[in-house]
Steps between C-alpha positions, in 0.01 A plus 500: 500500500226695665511889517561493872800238447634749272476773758710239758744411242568896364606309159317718290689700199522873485360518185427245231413483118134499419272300562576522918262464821612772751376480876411860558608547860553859479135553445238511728098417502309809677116397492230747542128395537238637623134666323659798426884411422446552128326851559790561734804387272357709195530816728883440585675320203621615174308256284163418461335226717259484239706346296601227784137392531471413132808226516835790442769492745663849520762662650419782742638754708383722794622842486620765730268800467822649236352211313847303570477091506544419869405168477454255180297186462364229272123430567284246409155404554442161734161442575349736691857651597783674324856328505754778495857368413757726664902495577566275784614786820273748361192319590424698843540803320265398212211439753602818712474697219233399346320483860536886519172637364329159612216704768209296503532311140428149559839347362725296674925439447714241562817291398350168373764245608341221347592589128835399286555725218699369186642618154499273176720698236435376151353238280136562670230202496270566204250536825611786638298837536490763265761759493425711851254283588462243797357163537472258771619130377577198756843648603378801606418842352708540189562898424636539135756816452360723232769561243715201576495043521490542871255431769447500828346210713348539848455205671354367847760342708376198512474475148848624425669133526303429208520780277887568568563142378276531196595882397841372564502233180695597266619788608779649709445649840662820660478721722316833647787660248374308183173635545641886594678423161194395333315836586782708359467321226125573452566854654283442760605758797368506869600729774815339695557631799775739476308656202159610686349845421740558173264407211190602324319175383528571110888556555511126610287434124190448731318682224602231248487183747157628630622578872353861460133604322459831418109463507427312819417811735690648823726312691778634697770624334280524159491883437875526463548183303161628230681835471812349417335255245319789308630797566860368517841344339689247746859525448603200621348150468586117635779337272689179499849490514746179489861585650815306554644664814466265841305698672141439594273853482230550768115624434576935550876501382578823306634434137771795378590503131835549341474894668431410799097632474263268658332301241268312693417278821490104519189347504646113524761329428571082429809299358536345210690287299703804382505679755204708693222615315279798669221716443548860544313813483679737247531793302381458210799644318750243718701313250549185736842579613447537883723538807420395865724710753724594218554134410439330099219312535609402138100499380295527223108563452344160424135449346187515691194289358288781450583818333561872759153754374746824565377814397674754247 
């Protein structure tokens, strides 16, 4: 069955036991090219194109000047461009954004329609990148998540046929959701909409995933989010949380504890075989007992692959 049968058929599971192929729908390919795009993207993201050119894939965010994420993406070097992986409907706004301070730079924007994106959770080809790293193979550009057994694969369409139906051996398929689940699971946050201009990068652990360097020079947004780093204590960092209640959460939902305080705001949320799983940004003193519009969520805090750096 080829990826685009799959889409015709909607047969795809929810959510699947690793290893599992997800067809990443919700995501799309923003490609910027151009002399000057890298020069350009290191003045208006969180993390450090640097980094990019030298074979890392990194999250990133562009800030509001109160150093808030307004937009997030994923970027990756292709060539000569950048491949910027964002949420599918926030695409315009990625490029509109990041279009703002454009003047006379020689960079260019646009929604690349001619690239697939997948997920492969689990059980990863003794092939694949290094952790973080990215590397292009004959299914397409494979993108390996830092702290976790998953990957990424971007993919020409014409090509996708044929890497669907080999990525797909062996392995179960879902959809968009498996893959939303997948990044929970390797607390990997990006800004939904519903959630823009709420968080600092490190409160989404961009200063542990490497979406945010504290060494890179200015870029909008950067005094506020330095000042905070050093000078500083955040209260409230991203969490995961599993919970029972049927009730999906959307990205910017306000969390209230057992008192009714607000203990935090949504950052995603995905089923799962138990229930819904969902990161969350949260005070750092929340036990995990949480209440959306006075209702049980019946939750707990889960594990994250990578351990919070609060300060005491």
């Amino acid at each position: 069955m080829s990826w685009s049968d799959v889409i015709a058929a909607r047969s795809l599971a929810d959510h699947a036991e690793s290893p599992y192929l997800s067809l990443c729908d919700h995501l799309a390919v923003i490609r910027a090219s151009g002399e000057e795009a890298g020069h350009y993207l290191q003045g208006q993201l969180s993390c450090d194109l640097r980094e990019v050119d030298q074979g890392a894939h990194l999250t990133g965010m562009h800030l509001s000047l109160k150093g808030r994420g307004l937009v997030s993406v994923r970027i990756v070097r292709d060539g000569e461009d950048y491949l910027m992986l964002c949420p599918t409907g926030q695409q315009d706004a990625v490029i509109k954004a990041l279009m703002k301070y454009r003047l006379r730079a020689k960079v260019e924007f646009s929604v690349d329609q001619d690239c697939v994106v997948f997920g492969l959770a689990g059980a990863l080809p003794g092939t694949s990148p290094a952790p973080g790293q990215c590397q292009p193979t004959e299914h397409g550009l494979w993108l390996r998540y830092p702290h976790s057994e998953h990957a990424l694969v971007i993919t020409p369409s014409a090509q996708a046929d044929s890497a669907w139906a080999a990525l797909s051996a062996e392995r179960a398929i879902t959809t968009a959701n498996g893959w939303k689940l997948a990044d929970i699971e390797a607390g990997e946050g990006q800004i939904y909409p519903g959630a823009e201009d709420l968080f600092l990068p490190q409160v989404l652990n961009y200063d542990v995933t490497g979406g945010v360097n504290f060494k890179k020079g200015c870029y909008t947004g950067q005094e506020v989010v330095a000042r905070m780093h050093f000078k500083g204590k955040l209260k409230q960092r991203m969490q995961r949380i599993d919970y029972s209640a049927n009730r999906p959460l959307e990205a910017g939902d306000v969390l209230r504890d057992a008192d009714g305080k607000a203990a935090g705001e949504v950052v995603s949320s995905a089923s799962a075989p138990h229930g819904y799983s969902a990161l969350a940004v949260l005070r750092r003193d929340t036990d995990g007992t949480l209440f959306k519009d006075e209702q049980p969520l019946d939750s707990r805090l889960a594990a994250l692959p990578y351990s919070l750096p609060w300060k005491d």
